[in-house]
N, C-alpha and C positions, 0 to 999 in steps of 0.2 A: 850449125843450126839448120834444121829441116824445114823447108816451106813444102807446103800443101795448100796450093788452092792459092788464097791471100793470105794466107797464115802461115808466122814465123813461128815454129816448135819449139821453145827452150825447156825449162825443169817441170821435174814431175810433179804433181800437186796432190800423189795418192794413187795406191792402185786398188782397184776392187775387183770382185768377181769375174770379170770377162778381159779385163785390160787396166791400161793405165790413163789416168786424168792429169793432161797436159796441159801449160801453161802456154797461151799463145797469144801473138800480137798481127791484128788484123792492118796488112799492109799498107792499107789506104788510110784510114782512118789515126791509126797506130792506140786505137783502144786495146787490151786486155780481155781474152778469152780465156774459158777454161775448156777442153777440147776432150770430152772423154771417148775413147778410142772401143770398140769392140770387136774384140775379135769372132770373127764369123766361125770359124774350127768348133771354138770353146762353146761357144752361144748353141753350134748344131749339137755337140757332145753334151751337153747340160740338156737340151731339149728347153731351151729358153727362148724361142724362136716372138712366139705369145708374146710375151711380158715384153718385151721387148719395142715390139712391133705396138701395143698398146700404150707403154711410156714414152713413144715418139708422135703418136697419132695425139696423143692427149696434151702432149708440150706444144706441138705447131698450132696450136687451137687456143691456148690460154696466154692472154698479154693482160696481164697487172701488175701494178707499181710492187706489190708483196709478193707474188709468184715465178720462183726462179725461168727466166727464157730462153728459150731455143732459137737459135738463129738461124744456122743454117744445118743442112745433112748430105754430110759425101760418103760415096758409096765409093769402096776398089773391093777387087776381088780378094783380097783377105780381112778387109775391116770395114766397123762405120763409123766416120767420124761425127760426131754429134757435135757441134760447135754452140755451146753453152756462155749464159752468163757467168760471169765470173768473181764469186763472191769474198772478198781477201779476211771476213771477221771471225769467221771460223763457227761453230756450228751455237746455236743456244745454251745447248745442255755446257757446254766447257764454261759459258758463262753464269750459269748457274752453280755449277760445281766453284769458280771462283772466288764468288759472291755468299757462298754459302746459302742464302734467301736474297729474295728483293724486296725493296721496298713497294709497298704498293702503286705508287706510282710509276716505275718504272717497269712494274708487271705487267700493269694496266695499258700500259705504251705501247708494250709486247702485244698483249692480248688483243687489242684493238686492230692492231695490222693481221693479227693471223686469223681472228673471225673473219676481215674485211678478204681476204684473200681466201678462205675455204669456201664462203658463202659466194664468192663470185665463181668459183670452181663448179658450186651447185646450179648457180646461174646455169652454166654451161654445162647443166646434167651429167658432172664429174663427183663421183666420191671420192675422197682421197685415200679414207680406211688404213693408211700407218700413222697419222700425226702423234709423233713425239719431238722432245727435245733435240734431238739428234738429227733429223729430216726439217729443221726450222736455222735457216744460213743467215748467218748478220751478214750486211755491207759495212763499209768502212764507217758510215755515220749510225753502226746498230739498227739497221733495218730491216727487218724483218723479211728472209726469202723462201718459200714453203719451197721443198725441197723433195726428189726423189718420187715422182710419180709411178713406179713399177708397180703397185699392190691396186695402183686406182683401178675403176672401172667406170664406165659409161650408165648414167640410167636411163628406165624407159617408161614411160606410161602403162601402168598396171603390171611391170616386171618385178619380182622382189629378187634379192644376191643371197645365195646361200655359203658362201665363199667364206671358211673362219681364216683371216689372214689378219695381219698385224702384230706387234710387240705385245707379248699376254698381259704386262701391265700394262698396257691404254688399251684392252682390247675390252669390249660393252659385255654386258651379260648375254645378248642377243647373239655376238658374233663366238664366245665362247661357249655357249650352251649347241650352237648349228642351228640357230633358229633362222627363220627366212625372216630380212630386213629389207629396209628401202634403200637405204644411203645414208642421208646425212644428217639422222639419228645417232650414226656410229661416230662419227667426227664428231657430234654434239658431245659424249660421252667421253672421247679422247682428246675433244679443247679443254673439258672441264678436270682430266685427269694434270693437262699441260697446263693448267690458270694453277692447282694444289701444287704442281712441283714448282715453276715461279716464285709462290707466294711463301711456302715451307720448305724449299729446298729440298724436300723427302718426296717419297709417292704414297699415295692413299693407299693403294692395294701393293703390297709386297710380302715373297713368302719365297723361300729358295727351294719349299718344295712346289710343283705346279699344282697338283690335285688341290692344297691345301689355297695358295692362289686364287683358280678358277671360284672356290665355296665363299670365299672374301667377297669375289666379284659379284656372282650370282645372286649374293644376301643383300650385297650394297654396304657390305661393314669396314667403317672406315670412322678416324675421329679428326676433328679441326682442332689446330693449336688455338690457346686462348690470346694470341697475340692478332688474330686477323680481324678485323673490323665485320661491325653486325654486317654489312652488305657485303664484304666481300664471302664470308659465311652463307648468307644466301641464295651468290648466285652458283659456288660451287656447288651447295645440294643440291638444285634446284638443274641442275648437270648433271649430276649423278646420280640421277632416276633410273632403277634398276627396271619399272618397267618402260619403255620404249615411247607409250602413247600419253602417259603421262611426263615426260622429259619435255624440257623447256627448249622451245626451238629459236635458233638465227634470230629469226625476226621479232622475239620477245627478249632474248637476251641484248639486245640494243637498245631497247626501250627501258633496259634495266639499271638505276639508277651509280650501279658502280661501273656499270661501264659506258654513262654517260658524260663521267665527270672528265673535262678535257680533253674532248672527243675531237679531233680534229675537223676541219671543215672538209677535205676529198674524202674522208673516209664518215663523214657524217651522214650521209646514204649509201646504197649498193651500190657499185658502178655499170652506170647505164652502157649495154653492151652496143648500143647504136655509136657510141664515142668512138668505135673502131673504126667505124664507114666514115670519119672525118676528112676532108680534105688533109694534105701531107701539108703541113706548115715549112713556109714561106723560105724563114730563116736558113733550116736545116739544107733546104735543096738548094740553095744559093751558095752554101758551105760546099755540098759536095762538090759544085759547078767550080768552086774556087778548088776545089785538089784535086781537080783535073777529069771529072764524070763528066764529057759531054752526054746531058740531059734532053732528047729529046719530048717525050711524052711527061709531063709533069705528076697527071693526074694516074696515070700507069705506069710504075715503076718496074724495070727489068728486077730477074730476083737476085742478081749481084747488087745491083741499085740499091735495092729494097734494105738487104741485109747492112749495107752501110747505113742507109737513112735512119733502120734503127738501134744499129748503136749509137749513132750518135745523138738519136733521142733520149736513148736510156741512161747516155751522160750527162742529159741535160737535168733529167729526173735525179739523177743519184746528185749533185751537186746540192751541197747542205744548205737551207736557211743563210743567208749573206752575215746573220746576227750569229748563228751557228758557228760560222765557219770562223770569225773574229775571235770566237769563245774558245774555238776549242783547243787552243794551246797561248795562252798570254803571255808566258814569259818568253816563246819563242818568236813572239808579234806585239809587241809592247805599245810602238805607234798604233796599228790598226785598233787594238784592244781600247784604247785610250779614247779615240774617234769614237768607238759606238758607245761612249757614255755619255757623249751626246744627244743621246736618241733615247727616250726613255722608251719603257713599258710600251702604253699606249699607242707608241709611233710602230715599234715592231708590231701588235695586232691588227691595224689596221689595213697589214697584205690581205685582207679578206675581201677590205672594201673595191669594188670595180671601180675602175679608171674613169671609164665617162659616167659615172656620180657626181654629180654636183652639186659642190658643197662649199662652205665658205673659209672652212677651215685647213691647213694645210694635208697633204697627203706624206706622210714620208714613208714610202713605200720601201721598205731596205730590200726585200726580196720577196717574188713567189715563192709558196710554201715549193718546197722541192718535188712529190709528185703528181701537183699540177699538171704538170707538163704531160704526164703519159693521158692526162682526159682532155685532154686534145684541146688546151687554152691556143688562143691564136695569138700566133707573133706579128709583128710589123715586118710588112714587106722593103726587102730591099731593092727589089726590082725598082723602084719609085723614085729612088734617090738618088738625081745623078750628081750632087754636088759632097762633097768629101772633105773633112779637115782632119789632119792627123797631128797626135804627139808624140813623138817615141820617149819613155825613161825605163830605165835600169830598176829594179828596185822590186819589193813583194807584191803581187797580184791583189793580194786583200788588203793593200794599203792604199794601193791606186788607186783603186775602188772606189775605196775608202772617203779618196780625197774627190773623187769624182760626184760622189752624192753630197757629201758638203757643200763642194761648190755652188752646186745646181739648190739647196738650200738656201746660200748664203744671196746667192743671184735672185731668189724670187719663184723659184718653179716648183711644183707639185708631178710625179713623177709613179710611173708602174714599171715595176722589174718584169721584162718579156720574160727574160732568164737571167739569171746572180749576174751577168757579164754584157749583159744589154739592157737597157735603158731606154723607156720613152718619154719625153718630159715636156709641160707647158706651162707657160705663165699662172701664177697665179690669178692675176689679173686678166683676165683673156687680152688677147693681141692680135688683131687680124695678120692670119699665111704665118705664125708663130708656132712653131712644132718641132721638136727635135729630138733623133733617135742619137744616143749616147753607146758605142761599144767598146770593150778592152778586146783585144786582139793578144794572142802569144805571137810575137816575131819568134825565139828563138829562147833557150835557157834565162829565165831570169829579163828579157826585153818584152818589153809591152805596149801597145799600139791602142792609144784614145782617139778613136775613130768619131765624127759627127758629123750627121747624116743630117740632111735637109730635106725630108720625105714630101713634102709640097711642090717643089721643085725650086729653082733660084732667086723669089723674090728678095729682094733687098732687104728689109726687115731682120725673117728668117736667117741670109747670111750674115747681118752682120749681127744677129743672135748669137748665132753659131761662134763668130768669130769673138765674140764679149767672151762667152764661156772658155774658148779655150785659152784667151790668154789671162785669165783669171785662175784658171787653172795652172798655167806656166807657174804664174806668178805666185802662188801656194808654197808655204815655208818646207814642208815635205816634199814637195816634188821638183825645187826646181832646181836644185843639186843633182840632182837625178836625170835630168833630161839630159839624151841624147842627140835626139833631131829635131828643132825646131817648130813650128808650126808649117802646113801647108799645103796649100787649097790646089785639089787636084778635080777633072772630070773624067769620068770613063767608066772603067768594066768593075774597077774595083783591083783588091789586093790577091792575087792568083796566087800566090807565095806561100800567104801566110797562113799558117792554123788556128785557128778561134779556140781562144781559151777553153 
């Protein structure tokens, strides 16, 4: 196995035009990269220098929850390695092609992350100009990764692009006639080509000869099957305006009434680009500090620092709904499955409401929505907390969990998911110096560490708060066949060892 840099090199993930996209694991962390390799020879002889050079300037610039990231760029004298997220679902289109069509809901789902991710691209005066099926990457929980930046460009105030690039079927009547455009007109035209293939499984414009193609385009002739709903009918034509200044833009297709329905809450506005200038949350640097980063400067992160900090953000983001993740295979989780029928409906929506709300009603917070976390939600500090109880058991991570929110039900407390694997909880009943941070820790394959934290400091109350929960938790029909270590109250630096779930 090849390391480069922090990076173990194992199998190939695909080769394309310049090199091959290798699968790698970053040292420290032990997250999952995909490493696409360029060789410089191929890159000078193609005269691809450009394209290149623009699909790297445009990735180190864009960070959202839907748009595939760059992490780091090494340079040797025959290649560059571009160290890439690393998406294992494989591309839209194969998922459309298996599906034959989607149901409108599940288009909608789609289509919701990839407006929320082009329009933030335009935020950041980036056209995309290829979106199709094929350049749109699922993650493991089907989430949405706008893919392959080579075609983008930069806008500029009062410049138009005269540039025809892109797929001839998502390409606008604008970009195939060589008219001069703005930007992200053309993406308007090529989401609404990308909502017709989702919804029909087909494409509006297709023709195997091109001449005959581009006259489809330029006319605007195309037909809707009579199975799609009047608004989903709507907002595709309403897409597919052949002239440009009449085309429904971003900011009116959000107000439009099918793509309002189950709109989520982070993506129920643009993301405000000031959320990047956030302070580094709390949790994450206290992680690194535990796998060995002596961290001087908190607030200035070195750029090997940096590059850890956010993968391991982006793990925390990619990590499913808590209710999600229960769901998404039952008969291979039959306890955990069982537990969240517990939890109706209304208890899962209510991860919208904030923590310090005050309300009379219980809170059962199962989890932050999953990309939370990339708009910059604040964790509870661990620095704060020098008192410690741990449980070790053997047994599935989503069942412990599982049995860890129970508890803290069954005990009385109302409760906000920092992240699926950290917990802040308090009395229902308020309780003076009562406060308690709740974490599962991975020791090792299949071992798990219920970590609780007394973020106050060591009032009596609080620990023996603390100490009610965990031996209630012992005490739990699920868990206490399973234990392996005790309970037991430590003070200090904390667990240097272990890896956080």
């Amino acid at each position: 196995m090849v390391t480069i840099s922090h990076y173990k090199i194992s199998n190939t993930l695909g080769v394309g035009t310049f090199g091959k996209v290798k699968m790698a694991e970053h040292t420290l962390t032990g997250q999952k990269v995909a490493i696409k390799i360029i060789n410089k020879r191929k890159m000078e002889h193609m005269n691809m220098h450009e394209k290149i050079r623009r699909e790297i300037q445009i990735l180190q610039f864009l960070k959202h929850p839907h748009v595939i990231r760059l992490y780091e760029l090494l340079d040797t004298p025959s290649d560059i390695f571009m160290v890439m997220e690393y998406v294992p679902g494989g591309e839209l289109f194969d998922h459309i092609v298996h599906k034959l069509k989607l149901q409108e809901d599940e288009a909608r789902r789609f289509f919701q992350q990839i407006l929320s991710g082009v329009e933030y691209c335009h935020q950041c005066m980036v056209t995309h100009r290829d979106l199709k099926p094929e350049n749109l990457l699922l993650d493991s929980n089907l989430h949405v990764k706008i893919a392959d930046f080579g075609l983008s460009n930069t806008m500029r105030d009062g410049e138009f692009l005269k540039t025809s690039c892109g797929s001839p079927n998502y390409a606008s009547p604008e970009v195939v006639t060589g008219k001069a455009y703005v930007g992200p007109e053309v993406d308007v035209w090529s989401g609404g080509v990308v909502l017709y293939a989702l919804l029909c499984g087909t494409l509006p414009f297709d023709d195997e000869n091109v001449p005959n193609l581009f006259r489809k385009i330029k006319h605007g002739n195309f037909t809707l099957p009579g199975h799609l709903s009047s608004e989903a009918k709507d907002l595709i034509v309403q897409m597919l305006v052949v002239d440009p200044t009449r085309r429904i833009t971003f900011a009116q297709i959000r107000k439009h009434s099918w793509f309002q329905k189950d709109l989520p809450e982070y993506l129920a506005a643009p993301l405000n680009l000031a959320a990047e200038k956030l302070e580094y949350q709390a949790d994450i640097i206290e992680e690194l500090e535990d796998m060995g980063l002596k961290i001087t400067d908190k607030d200035n992160l070195k750029p090997e620092e940096k590059v850890a900090y956010h993968l391991l953000a982006d793990r925390a983001s990619k990590q499913s709904s808590f209710s999600n993740l229960l769901r998404k295979d039952p008969a291979a989780n039959p306890a955990a499955n069982n537990a969240l029928k517990l939890f109706d409906d209304e208890d899962v929506e209510s991860v919208s409401r904030k923590f310090d709300q005050e309300s009379s009603a219980p809170i059962y917070k199962i989890a932050v929505a999953s990309d939370r976390a990339m708009l910059g939600m604040q964790a509870v500090s661990a620095l704060e907390c020098p008192w410690r109880l741990g449980l070790e058991a053997v047994m599935e991570a989503a069942v412990l969990m599982t049995e860890v929110l129970l508890n803290l039900r069954d005990l009385g407390y109302e409760w906000h998911n920092v992240t699926p694997w950290r917990v802040r909880a308090r009395p229902l009943v308020p309780q003076m110096g009562i406060m308690l941070t709740v974490q599962v820790y991975k020791c090792s394959a299949g071992k798990y560490l219920v970590d609780v934290l007394v973020p106050q400091g060591p009032s009596l109350p609080a620990v023996q708060a603390a100490l009610q929960f965990i031996r209630r938790l012992s005490e739990r029909e699920a868990v206490a066949s399973n234990i392996v270590t005790r309970p037991q109250m430590s003070r200090g630096a904390g667990y240097s060892t272990l890896s956080r779930r």
